[in-house]
Structure formats: structure tokens, C-alpha cells
C-alpha positions as CSV (number, residue, x, y, z in Angstrom):
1,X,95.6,124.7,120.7
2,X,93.7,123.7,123.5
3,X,90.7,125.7,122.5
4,X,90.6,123.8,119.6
5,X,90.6,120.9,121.0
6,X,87.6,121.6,123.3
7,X,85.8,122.7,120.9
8,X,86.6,119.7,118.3
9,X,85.3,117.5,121.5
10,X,82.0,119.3,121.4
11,X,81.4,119.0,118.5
12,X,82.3,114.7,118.3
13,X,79.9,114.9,121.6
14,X,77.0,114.6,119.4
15,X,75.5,118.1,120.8
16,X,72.9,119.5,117.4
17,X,73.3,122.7,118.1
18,X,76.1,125.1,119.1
19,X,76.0,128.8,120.0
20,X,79.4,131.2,120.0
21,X,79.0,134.5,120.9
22,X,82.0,136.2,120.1
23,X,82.9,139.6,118.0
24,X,85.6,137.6,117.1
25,X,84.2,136.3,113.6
26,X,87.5,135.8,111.4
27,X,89.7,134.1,114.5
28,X,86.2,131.8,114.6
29,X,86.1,131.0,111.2
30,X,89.7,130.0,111.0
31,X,89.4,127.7,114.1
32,X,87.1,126.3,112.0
33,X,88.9,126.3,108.8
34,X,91.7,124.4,110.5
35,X,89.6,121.6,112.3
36,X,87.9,121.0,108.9
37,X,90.8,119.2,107.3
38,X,90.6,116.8,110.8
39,X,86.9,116.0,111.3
40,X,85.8,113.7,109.2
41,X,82.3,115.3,108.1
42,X,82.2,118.8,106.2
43,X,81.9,122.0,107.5
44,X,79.6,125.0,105.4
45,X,79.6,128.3,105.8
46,X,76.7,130.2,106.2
47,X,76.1,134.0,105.6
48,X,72.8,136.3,104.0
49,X,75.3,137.4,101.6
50,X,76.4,134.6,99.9
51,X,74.9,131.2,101.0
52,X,76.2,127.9,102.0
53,X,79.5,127.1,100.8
54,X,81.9,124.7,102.0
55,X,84.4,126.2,104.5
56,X,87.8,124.3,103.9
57,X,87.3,123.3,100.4
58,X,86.2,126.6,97.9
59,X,83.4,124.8,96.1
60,X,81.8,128.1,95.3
61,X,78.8,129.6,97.1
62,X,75.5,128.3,97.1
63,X,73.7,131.8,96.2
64,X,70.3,130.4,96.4
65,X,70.5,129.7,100.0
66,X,71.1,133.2,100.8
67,X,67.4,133.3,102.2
68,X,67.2,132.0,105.9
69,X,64.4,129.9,105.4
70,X,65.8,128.2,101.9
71,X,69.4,127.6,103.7
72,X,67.7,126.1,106.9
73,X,65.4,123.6,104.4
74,X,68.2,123.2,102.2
75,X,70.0,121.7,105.1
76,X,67.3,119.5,106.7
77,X,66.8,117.9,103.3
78,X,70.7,116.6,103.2
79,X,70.8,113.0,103.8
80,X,74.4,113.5,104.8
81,X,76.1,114.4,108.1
82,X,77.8,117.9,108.2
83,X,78.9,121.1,110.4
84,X,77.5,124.0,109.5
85,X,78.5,126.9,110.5
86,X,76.0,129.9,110.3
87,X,76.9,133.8,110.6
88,X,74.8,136.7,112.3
89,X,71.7,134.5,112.4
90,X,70.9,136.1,115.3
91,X,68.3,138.6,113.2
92,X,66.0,135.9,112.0
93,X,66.1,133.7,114.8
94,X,62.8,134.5,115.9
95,X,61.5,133.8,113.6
96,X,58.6,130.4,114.4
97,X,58.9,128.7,110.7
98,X,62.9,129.0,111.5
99,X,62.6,128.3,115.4
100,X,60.6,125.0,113.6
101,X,63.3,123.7,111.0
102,X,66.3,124.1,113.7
103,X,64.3,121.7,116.0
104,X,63.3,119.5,113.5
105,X,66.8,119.4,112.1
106,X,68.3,119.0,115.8
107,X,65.7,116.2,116.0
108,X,66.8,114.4,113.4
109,X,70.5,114.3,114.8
110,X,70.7,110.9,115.6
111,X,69.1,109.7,112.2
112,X,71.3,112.0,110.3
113,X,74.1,113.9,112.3
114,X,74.1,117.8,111.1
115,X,75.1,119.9,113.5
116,X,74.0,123.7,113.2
117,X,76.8,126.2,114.8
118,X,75.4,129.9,115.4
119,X,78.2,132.5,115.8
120,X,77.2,135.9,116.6
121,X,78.0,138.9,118.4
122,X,75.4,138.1,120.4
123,X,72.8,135.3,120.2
124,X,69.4,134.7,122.2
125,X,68.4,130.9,122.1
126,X,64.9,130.2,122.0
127,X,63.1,128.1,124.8
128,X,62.0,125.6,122.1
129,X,65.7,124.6,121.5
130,X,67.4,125.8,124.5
131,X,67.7,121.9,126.2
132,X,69.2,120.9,122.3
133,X,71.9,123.8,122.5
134,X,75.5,124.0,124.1
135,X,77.4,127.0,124.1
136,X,81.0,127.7,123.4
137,X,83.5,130.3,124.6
138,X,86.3,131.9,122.5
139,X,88.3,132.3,125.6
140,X,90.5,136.2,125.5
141,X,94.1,135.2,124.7
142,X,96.7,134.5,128.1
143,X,99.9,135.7,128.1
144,X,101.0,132.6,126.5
145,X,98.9,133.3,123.7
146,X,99.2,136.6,123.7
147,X,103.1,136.0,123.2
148,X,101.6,133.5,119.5
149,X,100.5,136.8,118.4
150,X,103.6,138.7,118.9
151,X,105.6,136.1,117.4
152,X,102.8,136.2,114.1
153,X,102.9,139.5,114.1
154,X,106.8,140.3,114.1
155,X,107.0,137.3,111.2
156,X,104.3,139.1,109.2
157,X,106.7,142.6,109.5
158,X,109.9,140.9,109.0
159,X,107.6,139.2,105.8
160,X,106.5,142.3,104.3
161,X,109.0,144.5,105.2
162,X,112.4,142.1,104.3
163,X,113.7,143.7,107.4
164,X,114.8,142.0,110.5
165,X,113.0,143.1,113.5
166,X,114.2,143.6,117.2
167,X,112.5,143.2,120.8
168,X,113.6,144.0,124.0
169,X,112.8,140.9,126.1
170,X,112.1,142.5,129.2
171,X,109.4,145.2,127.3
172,X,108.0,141.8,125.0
173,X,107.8,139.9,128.3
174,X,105.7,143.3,130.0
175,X,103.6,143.5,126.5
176,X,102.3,139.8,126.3
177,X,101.6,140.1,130.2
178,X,99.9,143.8,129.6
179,X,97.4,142.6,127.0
180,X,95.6,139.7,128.6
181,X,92.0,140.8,128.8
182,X,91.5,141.7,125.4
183,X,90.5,140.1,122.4
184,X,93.2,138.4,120.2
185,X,92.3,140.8,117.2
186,X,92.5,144.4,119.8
187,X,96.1,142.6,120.5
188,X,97.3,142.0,117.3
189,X,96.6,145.7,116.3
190,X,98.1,146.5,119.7
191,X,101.2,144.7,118.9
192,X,101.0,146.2,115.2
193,X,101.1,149.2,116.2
194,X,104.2,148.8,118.6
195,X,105.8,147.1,115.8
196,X,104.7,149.0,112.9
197,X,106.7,152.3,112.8
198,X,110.4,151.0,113.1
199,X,110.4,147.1,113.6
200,X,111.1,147.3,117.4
201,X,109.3,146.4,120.8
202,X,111.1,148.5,123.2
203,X,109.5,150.3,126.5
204,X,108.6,153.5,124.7
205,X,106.2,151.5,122.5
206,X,104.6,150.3,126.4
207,X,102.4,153.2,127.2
208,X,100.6,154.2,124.3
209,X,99.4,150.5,123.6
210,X,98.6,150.1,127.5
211,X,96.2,153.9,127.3
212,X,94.7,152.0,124.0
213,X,94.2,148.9,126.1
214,X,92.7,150.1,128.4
215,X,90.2,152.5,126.6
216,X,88.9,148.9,124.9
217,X,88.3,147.1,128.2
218,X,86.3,150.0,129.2
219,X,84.5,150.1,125.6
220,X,80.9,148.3,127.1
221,X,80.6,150.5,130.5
222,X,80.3,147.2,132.3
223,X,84.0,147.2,134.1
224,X,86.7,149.7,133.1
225,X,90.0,150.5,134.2
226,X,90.7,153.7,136.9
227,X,93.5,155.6,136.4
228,X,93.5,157.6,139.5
229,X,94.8,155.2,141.7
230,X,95.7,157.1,145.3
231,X,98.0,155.9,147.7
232,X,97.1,155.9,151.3
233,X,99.3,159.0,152.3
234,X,96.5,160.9,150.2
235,X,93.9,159.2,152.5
236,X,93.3,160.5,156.4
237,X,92.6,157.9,158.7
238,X,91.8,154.2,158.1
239,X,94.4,153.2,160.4
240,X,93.4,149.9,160.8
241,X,92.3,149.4,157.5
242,X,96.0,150.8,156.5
243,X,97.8,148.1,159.1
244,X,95.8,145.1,157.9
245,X,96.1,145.5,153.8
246,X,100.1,145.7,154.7
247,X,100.0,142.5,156.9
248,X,98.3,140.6,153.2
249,X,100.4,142.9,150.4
250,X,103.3,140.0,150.2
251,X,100.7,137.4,150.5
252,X,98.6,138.9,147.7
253,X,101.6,140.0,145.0
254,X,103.0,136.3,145.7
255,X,106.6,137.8,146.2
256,X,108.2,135.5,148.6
257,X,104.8,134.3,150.5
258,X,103.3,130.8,151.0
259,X,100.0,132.1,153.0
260,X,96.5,131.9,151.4
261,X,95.8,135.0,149.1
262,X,93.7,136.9,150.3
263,X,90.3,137.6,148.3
264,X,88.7,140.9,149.5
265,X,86.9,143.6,151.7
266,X,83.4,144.9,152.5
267,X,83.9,148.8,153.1
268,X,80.8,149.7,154.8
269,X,80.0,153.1,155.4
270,X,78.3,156.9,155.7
271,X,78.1,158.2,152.3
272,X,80.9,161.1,151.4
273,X,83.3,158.9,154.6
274,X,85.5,158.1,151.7
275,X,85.0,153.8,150.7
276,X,85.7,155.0,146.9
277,X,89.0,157.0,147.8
278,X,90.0,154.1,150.0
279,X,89.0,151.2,147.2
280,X,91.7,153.5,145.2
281,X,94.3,153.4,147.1
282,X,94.4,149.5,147.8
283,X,95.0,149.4,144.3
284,X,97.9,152.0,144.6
285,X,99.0,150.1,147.4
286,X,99.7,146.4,145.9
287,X,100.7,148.5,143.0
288,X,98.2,146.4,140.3
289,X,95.4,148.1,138.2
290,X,92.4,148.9,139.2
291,X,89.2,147.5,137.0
292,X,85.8,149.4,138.1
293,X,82.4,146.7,138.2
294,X,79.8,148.6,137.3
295,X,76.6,147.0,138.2
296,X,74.2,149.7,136.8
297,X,75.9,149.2,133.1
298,X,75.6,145.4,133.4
299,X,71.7,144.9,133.4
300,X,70.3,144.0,130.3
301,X,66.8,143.7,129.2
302,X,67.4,140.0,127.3
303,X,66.7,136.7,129.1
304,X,70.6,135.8,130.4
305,X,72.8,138.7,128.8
306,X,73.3,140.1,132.0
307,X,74.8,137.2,133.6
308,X,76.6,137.1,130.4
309,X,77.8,140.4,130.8
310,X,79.0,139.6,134.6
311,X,80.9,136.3,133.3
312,X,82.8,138.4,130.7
313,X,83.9,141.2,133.1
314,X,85.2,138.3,135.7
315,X,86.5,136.8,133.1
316,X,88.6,140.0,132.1
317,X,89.6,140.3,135.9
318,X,91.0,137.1,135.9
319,X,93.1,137.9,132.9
320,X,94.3,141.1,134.1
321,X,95.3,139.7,137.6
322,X,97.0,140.8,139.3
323,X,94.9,143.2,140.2
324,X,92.0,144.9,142.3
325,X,87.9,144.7,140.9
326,X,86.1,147.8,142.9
327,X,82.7,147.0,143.2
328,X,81.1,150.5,143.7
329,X,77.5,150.4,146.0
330,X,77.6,146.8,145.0
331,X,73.8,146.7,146.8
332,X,72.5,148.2,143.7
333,X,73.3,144.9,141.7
334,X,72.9,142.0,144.2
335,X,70.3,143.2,146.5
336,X,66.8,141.0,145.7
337,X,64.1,142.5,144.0
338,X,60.4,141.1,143.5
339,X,59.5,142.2,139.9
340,X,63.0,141.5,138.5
341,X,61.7,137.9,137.4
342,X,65.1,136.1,139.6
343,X,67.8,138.0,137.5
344,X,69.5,139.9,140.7
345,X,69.1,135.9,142.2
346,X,71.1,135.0,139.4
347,X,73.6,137.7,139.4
348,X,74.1,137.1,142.8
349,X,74.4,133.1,142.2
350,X,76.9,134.0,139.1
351,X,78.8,136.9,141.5
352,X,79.3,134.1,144.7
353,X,80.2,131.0,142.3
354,X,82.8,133.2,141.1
355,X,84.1,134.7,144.5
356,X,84.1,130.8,145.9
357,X,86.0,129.1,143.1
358,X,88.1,132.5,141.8
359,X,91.8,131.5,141.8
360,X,93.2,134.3,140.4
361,X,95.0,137.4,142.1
362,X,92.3,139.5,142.4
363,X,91.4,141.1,145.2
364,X,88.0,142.5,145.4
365,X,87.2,145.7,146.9
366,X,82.8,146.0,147.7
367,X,81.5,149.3,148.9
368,X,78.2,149.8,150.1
369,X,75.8,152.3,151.8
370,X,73.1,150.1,153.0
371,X,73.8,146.6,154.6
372,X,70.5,145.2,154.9
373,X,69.7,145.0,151.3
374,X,72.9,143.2,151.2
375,X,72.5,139.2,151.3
376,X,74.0,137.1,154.1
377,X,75.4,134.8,151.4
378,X,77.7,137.6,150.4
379,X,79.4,138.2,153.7
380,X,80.5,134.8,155.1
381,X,84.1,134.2,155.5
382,X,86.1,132.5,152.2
383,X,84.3,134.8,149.8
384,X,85.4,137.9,151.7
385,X,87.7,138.2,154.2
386,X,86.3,141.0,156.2
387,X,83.6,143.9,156.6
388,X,85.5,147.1,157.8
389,X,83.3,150.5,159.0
390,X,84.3,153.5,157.6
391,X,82.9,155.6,160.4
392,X,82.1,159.8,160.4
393,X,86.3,161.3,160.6
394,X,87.1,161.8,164.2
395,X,89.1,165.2,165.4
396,X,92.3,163.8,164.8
397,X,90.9,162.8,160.6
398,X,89.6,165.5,160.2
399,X,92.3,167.8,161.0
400,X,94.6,165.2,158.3
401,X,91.5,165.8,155.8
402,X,91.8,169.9,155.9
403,X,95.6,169.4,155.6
404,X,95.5,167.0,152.8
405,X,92.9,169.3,150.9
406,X,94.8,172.7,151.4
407,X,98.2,171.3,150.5
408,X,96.3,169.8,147.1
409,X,95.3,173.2,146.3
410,X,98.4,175.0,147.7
411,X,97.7,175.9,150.7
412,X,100.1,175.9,154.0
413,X,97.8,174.2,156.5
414,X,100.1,175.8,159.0
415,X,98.3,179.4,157.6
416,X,94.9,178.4,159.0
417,X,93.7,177.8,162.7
418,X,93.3,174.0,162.3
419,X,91.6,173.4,166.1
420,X,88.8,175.6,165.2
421,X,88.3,174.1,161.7
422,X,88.6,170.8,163.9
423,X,85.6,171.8,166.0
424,X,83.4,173.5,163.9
425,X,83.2,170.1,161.5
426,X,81.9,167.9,163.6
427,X,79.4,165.4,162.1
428,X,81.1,166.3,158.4
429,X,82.3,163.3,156.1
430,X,85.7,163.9,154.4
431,X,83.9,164.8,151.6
432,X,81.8,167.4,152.9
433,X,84.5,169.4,154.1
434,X,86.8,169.1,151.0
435,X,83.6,170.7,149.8
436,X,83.8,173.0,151.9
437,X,87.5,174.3,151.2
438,X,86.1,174.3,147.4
439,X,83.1,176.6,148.2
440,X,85.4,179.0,150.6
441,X,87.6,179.3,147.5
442,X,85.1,180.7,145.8
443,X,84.0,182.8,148.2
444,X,87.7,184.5,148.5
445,X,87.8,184.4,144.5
446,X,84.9,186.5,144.8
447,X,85.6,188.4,147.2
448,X,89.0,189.1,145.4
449,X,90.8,188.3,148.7
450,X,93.1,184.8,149.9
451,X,91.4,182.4,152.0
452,X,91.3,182.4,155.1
453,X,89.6,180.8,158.3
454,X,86.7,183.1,158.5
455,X,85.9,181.8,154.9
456,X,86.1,178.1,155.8
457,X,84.2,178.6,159.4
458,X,81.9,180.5,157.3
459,X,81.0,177.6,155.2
460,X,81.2,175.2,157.5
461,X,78.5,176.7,159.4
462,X,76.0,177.3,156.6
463,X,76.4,173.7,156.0
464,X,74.1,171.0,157.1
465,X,76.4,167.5,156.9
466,X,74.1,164.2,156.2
467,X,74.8,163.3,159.8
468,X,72.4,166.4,160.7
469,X,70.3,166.0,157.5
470,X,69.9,162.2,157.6
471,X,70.4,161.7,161.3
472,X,68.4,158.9,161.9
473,X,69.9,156.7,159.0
474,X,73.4,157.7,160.2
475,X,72.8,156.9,163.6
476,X,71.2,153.4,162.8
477,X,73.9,152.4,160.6
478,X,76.7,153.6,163.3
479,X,74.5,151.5,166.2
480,X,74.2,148.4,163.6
481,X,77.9,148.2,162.5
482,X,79.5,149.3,166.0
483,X,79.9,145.3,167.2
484,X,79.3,143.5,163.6
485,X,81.9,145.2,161.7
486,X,85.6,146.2,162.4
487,X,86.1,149.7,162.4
488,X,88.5,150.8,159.7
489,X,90.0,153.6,162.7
């Protein structure tokens, strides 16, 4: 209800022209259905197939303002104020005799109040009639309205089935919390198809609609949901790290806590020193999802759609909270750039905005190779709440990395000499050496033989780590972060 009622002010706010963006089209058209029979002007309906038409009365289509051009002078010669609502323009919008009539029509708003409504899937707004144009959200359903749709959706069951159907409250109370972050029609066919086989919501029906949910989130590569989520007894080291994420977990699941929530965490670090694994196992440990930003998937070539496409993955964050947004080498998508005409400026503007005003429980989770392309803006206190180092593994790591990786490919650690596997990694990332054990496997597979330490020292010595390879980067980034950082060991 609220949503209709912002968007019946906007459009009493005497705004000409009004752009939703939304794949969304039938919920749209019935917001607008509804308000017609409250607004005192009349809304028409728009589309290439059919024409104008009146939305809430059926008058019959107008079939000869199928054309664009005919339905946009059809409309600027009306002497009469009206809504009108226009479908998948977004093809002929460029259009310059089209680009004309809108502003002329838009012009004309306070002689004769029509007000032109674009709903797309997408819409680009030409410069001519941008500072004439307001936009409006279809906001994804909370778990209030989530729990609307359940309630529709077991009515239309009970309806078509003469059955009575049955919930369990504790799985309908998880369900309408579970789908937040996608649209109300995903949901419904969510909830259908919990519903659908034997008139029931029980916790069997929870895991096949969650995999289903999640797989939609993830549909437009720009943030997705990991399943993989580690827990920090599959990660060596991070001590520090470890002791200060338990110090906020109360404080950031809200169970029993009145301190501020925490917001997030820089991991700086050597590539292969294990930021990703780490980023998974805070999720793992406050036990909430974990949603994957991916910067590289959310550049687009169109004037504004990537800041679009940023809004709408917070925006699913926030509706999924609680819960923890990895942002993966988050240099790559904030970091300034001369020839990019502003846009990472704006990401950037869109990314802190967010960070600053955010309320929700999510906790965000930045890795990042390279801290001088990273802005200063980013890295003050009450957007983040710290920058930890994740530093080359010392002896004592690394001898937990070779355990963890032998014992995930069952193997006794207590089998192998662990001080010389200790002291012939020096310099290697936790990566490089679980690389390491791989290639040594092979090498006994081939060999047709077990492995053993002469396969891993082996390996470890034809290797050349990146702290040998790219020594002088390494060593930079060690000196820079030694007293700017906290180290996360």
C-alpha cells in the first residue's frame, strides 16, 4: 500500500513525465489499474500491439495509434488531462520527431496536464527531457509483503483446488523472510511451487525454493549468492582477524546486543594469502548468506545503467540482511580512471552514499590487491570499520595450511615431515602451497606411488612463489601496510 501511495503522490506532484524501469510489467499495470478508479483524470494504456486504450475502463483499443509517432500526436492533440501509461517505448525513444512531441507535450503540462509514464525493462532518458522526468522504483517485496503473496497465493489454491490448505508457521515465517530480494512475480512462483503439489508449506518445501532463489539473484552476474561459505577452522591463521569478528558477532546478529553494528572490513593483501577464503568464512561465521558484488559484471556501456545496476544489487543486500556483501578486488570498480567520462566517480559516489546511510545488517567484506588505486574517501572510519593485512603465512600458518590441505584430500599430516615442508615454503602464499600438494599428487599418480615428502619438497623447490617473482611489489606493499594497517596475525 505504501507504494502506491508514493507513487499516486508523484503523480498529483504535477511531474510530465515518469520513467519505471521494472521487468515487473503486469504487477505495474495493476498498480495502475487500482489507482485509476481514485485519481480523478484517466489513465491509457499504451502498447505497439494494440494502441491507446483506457486502462480501468475497457473502452476498446484505439488500433490506429499503434504507430509511435500517431499515439504520441494523438495524445498532444487531447485538450483533456490524462495519465498515460506507455509500454516498451524504450525502442523508439530515440527517435528526434518522438524526442520532439514528448517535450512539447511535457511543455504543455501546465496548460493541459497529460502526464506520459514510460515503463520498461529498461529505459534511457534523453538529455532533451531529462530535467522534465522523475523516476519511479517498484521497490522488491519485504517480508511483510512477501507474507501478501503467500496469503494470495494459498487463497488462489484453496480457490481452485476446493481444498483447505496447511502451513507450518515456523517454515511460512522462514519462507516470507527467505524471499526478500526477489521480485514479487519470482516469489509468487516460489511460493506456487511450495504450495502447488499437496497444499502444504512445511520445511521440506524450504530448500528447493531457497537453491531456486538463489539461482534468480544471481541471474544478471552483477551480485550472486556463494554457497561455499568456510568457517574459520578451515582457515590457518588470521588470529586477530579471528578474535576481533567474535568480539562484533552478537553485536552484528542483534541477539541480545545494544552496541552499534558493525559495517565492514578492508582485507588487504599478497595475492594467493587467502582475503577470498577469509571473506568466506565471515559469512560462515555470523551464520548469514553470503551475496558476491561483482564489479566487472556491473559496468555498462549506457549513460547511468551502471549506477543503476549498483543501486539494484544494494538494494538486494538490504533485503537479504542479514547478511555479508564480498566485494572481490573492489579496486577494479572504484579506482579513478581518466577516459571513463566520471562513471567510476560515480560508482564510487553511489558505493560511499550507500555505505554512510546503509542501515541494514550487512556487513561488507572489500578485498583488494593494490591500495593506492584505492580512494581515501573509502577508508575513513564509519564506512568501514577497519583495514586488516593479510600478510605472507608465517612458519607456524603454514605448517596449519599443509595440515588443512592434506586432511582435505585424506591425508595424515602426521605421515609427512611437517618442519621441512615448514622451511622449504618460505615466501609461499597459502595458495601456492595447496598448489603445491595438488601438483605432488600428480606427480605420485604418475609415478604410480603414494605421496610422500620428497614429492612435496620436490615441488616446492621447482616453484618460484610471487614473493620471489614479484619481489619488489611484495616487498612495497609489506613496508606500506606494516604501520597503516592492522595485521590480521
Amino acid at each position: 500500500m505504501k507504494e502506491q501511495h508514493d507513487l499516486e503522490l508523484l503523480l498529483t506532484s504535477h511531474t510530465p513525465i515518469i520513467v519505471i524501469e521494472s521487468i515487473e510489467e503486469i504487477r505495474a499495470v495493476q498498480l495502475f489499474a487500482r489507482l485509476g478508479l481514485k485519481l480523478s483524470n484517466p489513465i491509457f494504456q499504451w502498447a505497439v500491439t494494440e494502441g491507446l486504450k483506457r486502462l480501468e475502463i475497457d473502452f476498446g483499443a484505439q488500433g490506429f495509434t499503434a504507430d509511435p509517432t500517431e499515439a504520441l500526436k494523438h495524445i498532444k492533440a487531447l485538450s483533456k488531462p490524462g495519465y498515460f501509461l506507455l509500454l516498451d517505448f524504450h525502442p523508439f525513444i530515440n527517435d528526434p520527431v518522438h524526442v520532439r512531441l514528448i517535450k512539447e507535450i511535457a511543455q504543455e503540462f501546465e496548460t493541459i496536464p497529460r502526464t506520459l509514464i514510460f515503463l520498461s525493462y529498461s529505459f534511457d532518458i534523453p538529455r532533451e527531457i531529462r530535467h522534465l522526468t522523475a523516476r519511479f522504483n517498484l521497490h522488491l517485496p519485504d517480508s511483510a509483503g512477501v507474507k501478501m503473496l503467500i496469503r494470495d497465493e494459498v487463497n488462489r489454491w484453496q480457490q481452485k483446488t476446493r481444498r483447505k490448505a496447511t502451513a507450518d508457521g515456523e517454515a511460512l515465517e522462514h519462507l516470507a523472510r527467505q524471499l526478500t530480494g526477489v521480485t514479487a512475480t519470482d516469489a509468487k512462483r516460489l511460493i506456487r511451487s511450495a504450495i502447488e503439489d499437496d497444499g502444504a508449506i512445511t520445511h521440506e518445501d524450504l530448500p528447493s525454493v531457497m537453491k531456486a532463489k538463489y539461482e534468480l539473484i544471481g541471474q544478471d552476474g552483477v551480485i550472486s549468492f556463494e554457497y561455499d561459505t568456510a568457517n574459520f577452522g578451515e582457515v590457518a591463521g588470521l588470529s586477530r582477524l579471528k578474535e576481533w569478528l567474535s568480539h562484533r558477532h552478537k553485536a552484528f546478529t542483534g541477539k541480545g546486543s545494544s552496541l552499534d553494528r558493525p559495517k565492514g572490513i578492508l582485507l588487504l593483501g599478497v595475492q594467493g594469502g587467502g582475503k577470498s577464503l577469509a571473506a568466506k568464512a565471515v559469512a560462515g561465521t555470523f551464520g548469514v548468506p553470503l551475496l558476491r558484488l561483482d564489479f566487472g559484471a556491473l559496468y555498462n556501456k549506457y549513460y547511468g545503467e551502471t549506477e543503476k545496476n549498483l543501486r539494484h544489487a544494494l538494494e538486494i543486500a538490504e533485503l537479504m540482511a542479514p547478511c555479508v556483501v564480498w566485494m572481490d578486488e573492489i579496486e577494479k570498480g572504484i579506482a579513478h580512471s581518466g577516459n571513463d567520462e566520471g562513471l567510476s566517480q560515480r560508482v564510487l559516489g553511489t558505493l560511499l552514499t550507500w555505505m554512510q546511510e546503509n542501515s541494514a545488517h550487512v556487513f561488507i567484506v572489500a578485498t583488494s590487491n593494490d591500495i593506492e588505486r584505492l580512494p581515501p574517501e573509502l577508508m575513513r572510519k564509519g564506512r568501514l570499520d577497519e583495514i586488516f593485512f593479510v600478510d605472507l603465512p608465517n612458519a607456524e600458518v603454514r605448517g596449519e595450511i599443509f595440515e588443512i590441505h592434506l586432511r582435505r584430500r585424506n591425508l595424515a599430516p602426521s605421515g609427512f615431515d611437517l618442519a621441512a615442508l615448514i622451511e622449504a615454503s618460505e615466501g609461499f602464499t597459502g595458495a601456492e602451497i595447496e598448489q603445491a600438494v595438488v601438483s605432488s599428487l600428480y606427480a605420485a599418480h604418475a609415478q604410480n606411488t603414494t605421496l610422500d615428502d620428497q614429492h612435496l619438497l620436490e615441488e616446492l623447490a621447482r616453484t618460484r612463489p610471487l614473493s620471489v617473482v614479484m619481489a619488489e611489489k611484495v616487498n612495497y606493499l609489506r613496508d606500506w601496510a606494516r604501520h597503516r594497517t592492522v595485521a590480521s596475525d
